[in-house]
C-alpha positions as a Markdown table, in Angstrom:
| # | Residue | x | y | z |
|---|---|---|---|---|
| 1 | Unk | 99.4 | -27.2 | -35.5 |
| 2 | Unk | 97.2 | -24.3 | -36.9 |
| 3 | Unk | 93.7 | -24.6 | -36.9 |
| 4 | Unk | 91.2 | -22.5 | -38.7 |
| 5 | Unk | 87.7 | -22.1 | -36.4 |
| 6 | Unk | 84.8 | -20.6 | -36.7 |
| 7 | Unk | 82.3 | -19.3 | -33.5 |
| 8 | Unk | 78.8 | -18.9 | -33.5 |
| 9 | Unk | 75.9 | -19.4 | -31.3 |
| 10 | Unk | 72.3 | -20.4 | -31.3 |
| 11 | Unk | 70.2 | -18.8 | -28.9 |
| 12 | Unk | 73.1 | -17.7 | -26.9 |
| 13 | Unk | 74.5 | -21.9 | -27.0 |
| 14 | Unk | 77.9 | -21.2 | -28.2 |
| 15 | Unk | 80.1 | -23.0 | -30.2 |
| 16 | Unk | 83.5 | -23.6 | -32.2 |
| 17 | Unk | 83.0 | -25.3 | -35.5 |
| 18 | Unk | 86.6 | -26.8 | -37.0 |
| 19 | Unk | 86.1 | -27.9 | -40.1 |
| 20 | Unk | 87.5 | -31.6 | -40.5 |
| 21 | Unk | 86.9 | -32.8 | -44.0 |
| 22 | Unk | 89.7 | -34.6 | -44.5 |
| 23 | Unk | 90.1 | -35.9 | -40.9 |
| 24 | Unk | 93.7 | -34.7 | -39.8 |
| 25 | Unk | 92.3 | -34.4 | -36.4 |
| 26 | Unk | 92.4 | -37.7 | -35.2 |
| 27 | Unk | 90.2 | -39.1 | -33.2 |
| 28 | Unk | 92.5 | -39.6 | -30.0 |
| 29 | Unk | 92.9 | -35.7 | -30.1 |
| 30 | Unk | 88.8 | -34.5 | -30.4 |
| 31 | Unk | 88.6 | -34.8 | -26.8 |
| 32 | Unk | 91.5 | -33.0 | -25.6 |
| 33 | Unk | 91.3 | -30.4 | -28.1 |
| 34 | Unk | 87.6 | -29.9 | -26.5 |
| 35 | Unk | 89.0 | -29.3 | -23.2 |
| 36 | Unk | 91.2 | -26.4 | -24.6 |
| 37 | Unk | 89.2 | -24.6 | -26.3 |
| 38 | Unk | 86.2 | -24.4 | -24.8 |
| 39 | Unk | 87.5 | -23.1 | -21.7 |
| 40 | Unk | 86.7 | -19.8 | -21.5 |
| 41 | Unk | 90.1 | -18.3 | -19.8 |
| 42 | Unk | 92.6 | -20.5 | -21.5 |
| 43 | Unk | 91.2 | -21.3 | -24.9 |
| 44 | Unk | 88.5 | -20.2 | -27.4 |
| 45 | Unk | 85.7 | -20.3 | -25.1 |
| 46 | Unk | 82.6 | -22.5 | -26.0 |
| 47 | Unk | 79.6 | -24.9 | -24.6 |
| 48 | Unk | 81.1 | -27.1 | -27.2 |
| 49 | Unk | 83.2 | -28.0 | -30.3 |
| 50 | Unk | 81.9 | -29.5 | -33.2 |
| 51 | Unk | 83.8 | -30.8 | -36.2 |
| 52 | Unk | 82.4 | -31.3 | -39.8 |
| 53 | Unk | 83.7 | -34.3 | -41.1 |
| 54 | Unk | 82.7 | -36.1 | -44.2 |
| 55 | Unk | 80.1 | -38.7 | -44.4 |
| 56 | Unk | 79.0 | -41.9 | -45.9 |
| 57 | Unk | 74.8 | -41.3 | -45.4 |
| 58 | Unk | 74.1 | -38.0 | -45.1 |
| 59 | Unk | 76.0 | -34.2 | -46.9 |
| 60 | Unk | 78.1 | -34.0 | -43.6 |
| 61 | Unk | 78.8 | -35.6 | -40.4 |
| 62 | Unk | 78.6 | -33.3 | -37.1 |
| 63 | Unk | 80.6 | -34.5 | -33.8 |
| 64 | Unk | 80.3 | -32.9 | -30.8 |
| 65 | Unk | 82.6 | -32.5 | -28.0 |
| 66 | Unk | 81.7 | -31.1 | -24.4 |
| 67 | Unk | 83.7 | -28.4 | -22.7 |
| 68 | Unk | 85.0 | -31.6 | -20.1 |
| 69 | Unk | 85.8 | -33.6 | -23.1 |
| 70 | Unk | 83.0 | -35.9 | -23.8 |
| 71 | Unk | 80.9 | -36.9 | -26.9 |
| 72 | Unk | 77.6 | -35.7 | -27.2 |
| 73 | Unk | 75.6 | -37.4 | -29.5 |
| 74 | Unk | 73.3 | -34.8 | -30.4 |
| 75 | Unk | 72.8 | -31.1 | -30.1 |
| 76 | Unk | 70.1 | -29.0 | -31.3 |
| 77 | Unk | 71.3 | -25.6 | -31.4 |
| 78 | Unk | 74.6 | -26.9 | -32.1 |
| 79 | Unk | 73.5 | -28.5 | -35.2 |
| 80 | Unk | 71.6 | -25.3 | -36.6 |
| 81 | Unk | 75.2 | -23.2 | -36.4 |
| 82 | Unk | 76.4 | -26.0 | -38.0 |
| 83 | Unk | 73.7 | -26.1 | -40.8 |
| 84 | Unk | 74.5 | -22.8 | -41.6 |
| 85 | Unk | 78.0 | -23.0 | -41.8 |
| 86 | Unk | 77.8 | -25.6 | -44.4 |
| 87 | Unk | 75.1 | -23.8 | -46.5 |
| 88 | Unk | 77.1 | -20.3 | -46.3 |
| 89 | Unk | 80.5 | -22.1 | -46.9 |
| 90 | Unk | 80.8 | -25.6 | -47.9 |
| 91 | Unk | 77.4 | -26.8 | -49.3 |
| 92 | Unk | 76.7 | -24.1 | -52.1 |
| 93 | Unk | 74.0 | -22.4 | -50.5 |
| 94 | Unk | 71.6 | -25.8 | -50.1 |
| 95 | Unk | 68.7 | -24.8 | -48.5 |
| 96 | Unk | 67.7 | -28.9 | -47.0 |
| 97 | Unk | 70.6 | -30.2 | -45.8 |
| 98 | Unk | 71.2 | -33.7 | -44.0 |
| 99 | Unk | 73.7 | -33.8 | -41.3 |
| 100 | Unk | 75.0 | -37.4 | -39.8 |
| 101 | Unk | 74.8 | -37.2 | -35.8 |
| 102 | Unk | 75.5 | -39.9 | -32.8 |
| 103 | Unk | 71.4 | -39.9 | -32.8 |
| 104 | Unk | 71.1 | -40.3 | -36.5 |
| 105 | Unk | 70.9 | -38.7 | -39.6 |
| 106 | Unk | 68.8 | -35.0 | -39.2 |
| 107 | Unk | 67.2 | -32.7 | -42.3 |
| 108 | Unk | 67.7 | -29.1 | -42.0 |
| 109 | Unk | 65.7 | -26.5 | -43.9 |
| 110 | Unk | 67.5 | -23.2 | -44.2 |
| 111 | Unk | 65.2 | -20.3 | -44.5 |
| 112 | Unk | 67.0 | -17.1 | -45.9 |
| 113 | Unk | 66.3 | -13.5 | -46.4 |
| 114 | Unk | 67.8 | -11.3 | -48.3 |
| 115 | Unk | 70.6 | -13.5 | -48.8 |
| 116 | Unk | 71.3 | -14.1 | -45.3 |
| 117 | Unk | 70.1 | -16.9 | -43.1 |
| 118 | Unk | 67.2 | -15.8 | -41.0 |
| 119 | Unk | 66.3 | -19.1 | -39.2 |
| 120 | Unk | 67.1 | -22.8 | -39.2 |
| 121 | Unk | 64.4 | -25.4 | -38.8 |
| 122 | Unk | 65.3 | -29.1 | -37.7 |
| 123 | Unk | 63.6 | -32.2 | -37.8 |
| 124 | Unk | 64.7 | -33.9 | -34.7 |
| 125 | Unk | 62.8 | -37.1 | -34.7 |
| 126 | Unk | 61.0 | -38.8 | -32.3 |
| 127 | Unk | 60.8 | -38.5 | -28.7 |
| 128 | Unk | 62.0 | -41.9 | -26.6 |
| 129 | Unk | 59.9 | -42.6 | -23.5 |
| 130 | Unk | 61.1 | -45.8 | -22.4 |
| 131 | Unk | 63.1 | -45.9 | -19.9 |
| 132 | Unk | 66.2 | -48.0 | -21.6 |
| 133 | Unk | 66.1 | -45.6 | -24.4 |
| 134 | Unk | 66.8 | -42.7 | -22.0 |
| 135 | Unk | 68.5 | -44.6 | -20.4 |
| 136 | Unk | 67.6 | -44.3 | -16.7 |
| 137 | Unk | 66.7 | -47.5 | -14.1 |
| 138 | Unk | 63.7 | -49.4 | -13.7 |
| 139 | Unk | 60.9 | -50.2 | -17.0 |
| 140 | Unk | 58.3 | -48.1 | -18.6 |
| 141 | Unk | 58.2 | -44.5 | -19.2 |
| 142 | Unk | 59.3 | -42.1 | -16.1 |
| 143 | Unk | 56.6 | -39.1 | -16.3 |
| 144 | Unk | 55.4 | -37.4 | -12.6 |
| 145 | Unk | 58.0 | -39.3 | -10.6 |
| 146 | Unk | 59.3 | -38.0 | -7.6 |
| 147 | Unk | 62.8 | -37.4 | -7.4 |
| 148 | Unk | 65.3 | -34.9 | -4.8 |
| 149 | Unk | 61.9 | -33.1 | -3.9 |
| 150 | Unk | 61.0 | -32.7 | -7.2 |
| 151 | Unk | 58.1 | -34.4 | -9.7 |
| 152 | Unk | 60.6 | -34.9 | -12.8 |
| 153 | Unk | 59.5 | -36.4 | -16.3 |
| 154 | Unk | 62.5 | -37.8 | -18.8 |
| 155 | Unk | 62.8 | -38.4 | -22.1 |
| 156 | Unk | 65.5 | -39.0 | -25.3 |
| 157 | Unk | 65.3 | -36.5 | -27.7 |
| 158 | Unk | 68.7 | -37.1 | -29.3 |
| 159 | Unk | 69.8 | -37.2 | -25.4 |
| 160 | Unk | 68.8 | -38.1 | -22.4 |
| 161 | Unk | 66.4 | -35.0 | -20.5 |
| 162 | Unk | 64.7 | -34.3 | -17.4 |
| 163 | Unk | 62.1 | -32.2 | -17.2 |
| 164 | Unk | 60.9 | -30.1 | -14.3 |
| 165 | Unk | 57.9 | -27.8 | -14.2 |
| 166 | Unk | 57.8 | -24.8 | -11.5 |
| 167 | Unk | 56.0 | -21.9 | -10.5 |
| 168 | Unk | 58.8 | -19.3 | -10.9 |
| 169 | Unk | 61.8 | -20.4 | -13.3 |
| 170 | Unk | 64.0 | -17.6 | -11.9 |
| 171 | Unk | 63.5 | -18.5 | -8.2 |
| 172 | Unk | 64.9 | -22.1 | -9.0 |
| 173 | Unk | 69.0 | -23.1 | -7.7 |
| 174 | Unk | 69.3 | -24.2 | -11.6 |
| 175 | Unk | 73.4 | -25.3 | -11.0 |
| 176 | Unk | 72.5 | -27.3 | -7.3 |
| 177 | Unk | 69.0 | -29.1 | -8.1 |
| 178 | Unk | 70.6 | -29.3 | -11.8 |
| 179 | Unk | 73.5 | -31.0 | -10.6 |
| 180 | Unk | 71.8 | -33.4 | -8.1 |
| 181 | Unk | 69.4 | -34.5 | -10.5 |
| 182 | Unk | 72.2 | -35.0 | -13.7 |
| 183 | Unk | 74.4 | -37.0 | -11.2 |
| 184 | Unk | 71.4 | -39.3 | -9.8 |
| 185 | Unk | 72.2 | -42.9 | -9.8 |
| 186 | Unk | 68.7 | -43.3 | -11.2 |
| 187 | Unk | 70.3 | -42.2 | -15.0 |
| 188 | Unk | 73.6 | -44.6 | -15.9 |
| 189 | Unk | 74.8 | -42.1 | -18.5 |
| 190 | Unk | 73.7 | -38.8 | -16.7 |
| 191 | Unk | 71.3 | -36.4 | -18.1 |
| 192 | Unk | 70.8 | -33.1 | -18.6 |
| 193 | Unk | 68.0 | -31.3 | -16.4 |
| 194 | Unk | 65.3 | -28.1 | -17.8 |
| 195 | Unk | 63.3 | -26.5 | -16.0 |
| 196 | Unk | 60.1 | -24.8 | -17.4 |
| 197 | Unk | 57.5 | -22.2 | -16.0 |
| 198 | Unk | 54.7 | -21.9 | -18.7 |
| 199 | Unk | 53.6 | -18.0 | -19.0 |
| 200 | Unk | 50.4 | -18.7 | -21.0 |
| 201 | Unk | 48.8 | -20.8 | -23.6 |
| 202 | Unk | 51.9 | -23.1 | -25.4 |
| 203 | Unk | 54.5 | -19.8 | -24.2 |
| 204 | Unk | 57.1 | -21.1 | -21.6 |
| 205 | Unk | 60.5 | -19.8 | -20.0 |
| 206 | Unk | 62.9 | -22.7 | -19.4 |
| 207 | Unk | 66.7 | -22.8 | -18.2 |
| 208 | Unk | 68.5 | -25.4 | -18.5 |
| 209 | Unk | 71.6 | -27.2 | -16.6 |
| 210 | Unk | 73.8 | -29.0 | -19.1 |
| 211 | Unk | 75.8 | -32.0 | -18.8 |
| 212 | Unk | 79.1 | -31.9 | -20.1 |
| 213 | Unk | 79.5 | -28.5 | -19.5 |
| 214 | Unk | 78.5 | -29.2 | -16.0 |
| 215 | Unk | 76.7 | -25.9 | -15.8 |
| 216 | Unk | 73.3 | -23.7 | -16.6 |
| 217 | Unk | 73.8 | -22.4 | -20.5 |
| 218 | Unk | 71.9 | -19.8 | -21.9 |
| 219 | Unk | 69.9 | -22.1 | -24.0 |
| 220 | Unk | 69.3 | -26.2 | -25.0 |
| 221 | Unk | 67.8 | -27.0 | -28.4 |
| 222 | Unk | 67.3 | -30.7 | -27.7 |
| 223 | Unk | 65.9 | -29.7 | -23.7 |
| 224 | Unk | 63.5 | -27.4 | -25.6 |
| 225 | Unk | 62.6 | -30.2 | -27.4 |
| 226 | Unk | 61.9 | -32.5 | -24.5 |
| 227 | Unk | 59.8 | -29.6 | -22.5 |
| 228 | Unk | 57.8 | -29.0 | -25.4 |
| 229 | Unk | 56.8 | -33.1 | -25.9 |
| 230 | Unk | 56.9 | -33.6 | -22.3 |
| 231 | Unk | 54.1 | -30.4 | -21.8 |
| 232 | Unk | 52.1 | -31.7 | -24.7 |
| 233 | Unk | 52.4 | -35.0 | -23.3 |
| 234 | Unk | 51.0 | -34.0 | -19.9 |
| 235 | Unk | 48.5 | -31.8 | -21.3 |
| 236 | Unk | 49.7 | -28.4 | -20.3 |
| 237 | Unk | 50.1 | -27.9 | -24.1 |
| 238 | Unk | 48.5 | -28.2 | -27.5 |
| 239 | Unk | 50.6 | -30.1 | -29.8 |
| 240 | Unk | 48.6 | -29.2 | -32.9 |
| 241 | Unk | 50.1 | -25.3 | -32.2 |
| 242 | Unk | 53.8 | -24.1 | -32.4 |
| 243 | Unk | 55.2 | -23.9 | -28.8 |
| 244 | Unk | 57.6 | -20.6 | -27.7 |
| 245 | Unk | 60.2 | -21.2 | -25.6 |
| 246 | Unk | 62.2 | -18.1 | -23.9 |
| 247 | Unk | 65.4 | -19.0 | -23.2 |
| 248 | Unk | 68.2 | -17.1 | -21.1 |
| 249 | Unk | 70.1 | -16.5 | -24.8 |
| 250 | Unk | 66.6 | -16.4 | -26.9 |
| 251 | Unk | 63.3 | -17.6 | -28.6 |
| 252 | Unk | 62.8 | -21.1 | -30.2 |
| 253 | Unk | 60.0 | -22.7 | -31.2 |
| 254 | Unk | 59.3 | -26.4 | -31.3 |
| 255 | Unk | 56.4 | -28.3 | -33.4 |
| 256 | Unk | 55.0 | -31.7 | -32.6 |
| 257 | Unk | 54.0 | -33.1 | -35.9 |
| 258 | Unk | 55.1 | -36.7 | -36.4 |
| 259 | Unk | 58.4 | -35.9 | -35.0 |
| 260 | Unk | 59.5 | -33.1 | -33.5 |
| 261 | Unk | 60.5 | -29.8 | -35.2 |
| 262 | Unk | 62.6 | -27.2 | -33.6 |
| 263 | Unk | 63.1 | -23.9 | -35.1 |
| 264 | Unk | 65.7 | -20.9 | -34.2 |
| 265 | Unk | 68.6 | -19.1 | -34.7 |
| 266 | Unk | 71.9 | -19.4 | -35.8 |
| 267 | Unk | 74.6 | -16.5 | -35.7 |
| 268 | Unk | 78.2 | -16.5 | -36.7 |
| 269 | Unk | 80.3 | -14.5 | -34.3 |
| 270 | Unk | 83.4 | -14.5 | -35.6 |
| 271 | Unk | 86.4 | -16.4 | -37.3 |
| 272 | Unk | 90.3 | -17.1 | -36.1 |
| 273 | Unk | 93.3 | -19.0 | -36.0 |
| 274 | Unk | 94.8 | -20.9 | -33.0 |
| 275 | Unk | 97.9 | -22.5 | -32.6 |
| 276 | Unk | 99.6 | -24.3 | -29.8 |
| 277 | Unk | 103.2 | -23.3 | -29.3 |
């Protein structure tokens, strides 16, 4: 089988994009196919795979694979490079697309400058506190909770998050404390771990340990997404003002209207063929 992928990245989150409109991937073969080609010596090399199916609700369906061969059901930057994919190539240049996801159907506003897209802005709904919608153990929300050492907060923002706030983001173990706190019995399904220094007034630097890829990436849309509600949430900062988050890969910024609103970059790297003989 030949397949014709595309690569790109968001904030340094990078992805293959296989275009699956008329679904000859089946689905017994999406996770597999993950596993090959988002490892980085024998395949491709991705955090993730996404394919763009057709759907029933929404101008296209994004499904996203992790590089160990499960489903995510959302991904922020993920869903960006895949917004403008389908603007540049498969949606006639529409500017407010809506995508189908595991976490719902999303609206994407592409902004473009001189022809080319310049950012991608995504309304990612609203956060989920309670604890079942994380889903982690006990009832109520989980804000200020001690947990391996740590005072974590968790929330759903497409998937489950934990976030931690530290002095010095840089002097943090990201892959050990990550890994301790994603594997917790507390969270059923896992979760994936951020932690955040804030630099000044609504600026922070946040890295991020993934699950899935089982590792720190150089950025997480949906983790910037949870730091941001979790900071305004806490009062460290003002919802009513854009917040900046500096990630390993790059800059996003997230608004708290009545959702959420990240907004960021999308690049396309470059296009091939693979083949498995």
């Amino acid at each position: 089988m030949k397949l014709k992928f595309y690569k790109y990245h968001g904030a340094g989150n990078d992805f293959i994009i296989i275009e699956n409109l008329h679904e000859e991937i089946k689905e017994e073969e999406k996770s597999g196919l993950a596993k090959k080609l988002c490892h980085r010596r024998f395949g491709i090399g991705g955090d993730g795979l996404i394919f763009a199916e057709p759907s029933s609700k929404a101008d296209i369906k994004m499904r996203v694979f992790n590089p160990d061969g499960s489903e995510a059901e959302m991904c922020g930057n993920g869903i960006r490079c895949l917004a403008k994919h389908a603007s540049n190539f498969l949606l006639k240049n529409k500017k407010l697309i809506r995508i189908e996801t595991l976490a719902g159907v999303k609206e994407v506003e592409i902004t473009k400058k001189q022809g080319k897209v310049s950012y991608v802005r995504v309304a990612m709904g609203k956060p989920k506190f309670d604890r079942k919608d994380i889903p982690a153990l006990g009832e109520g929300k989980l804000i200020k909770e001690k947990l391996e050492g740590l005072e974590i907060n968790a929330v759903n923002t497409g998937v489950p998050h934990v976030v931690v706030f530290v002095e010095d983001v840089e002097k943090v173990d990201v892959e050990t404390l990550g890994r301790k706190i994603r594997y917790n019995e507390l969270f059923p399904q896992g979760t994936n771990v951020n932690f955040v220094q804030k630099l000044k007034e609504n600026e922070f630097k946040i890295r991020t340990y993934e699950r899935g890829v089982e590792k720190e990436t150089l950025a997480c849309g949906t983790g910037i997404c949870a730091s941001g509600v979790v900071a305004a949430t806490l009062g460290i900062a003002k919802e009513d003002e854009p917040l900046l988050f500096h990630a390993k890969g790059g800059d996003v910024y997230v608004e708290l209207k009545e959702e959420i609103y990240m907004i960021g970059p999308a690049e396309f790297v470059f296009y091939g063929f693979y083949s498995s003989i």
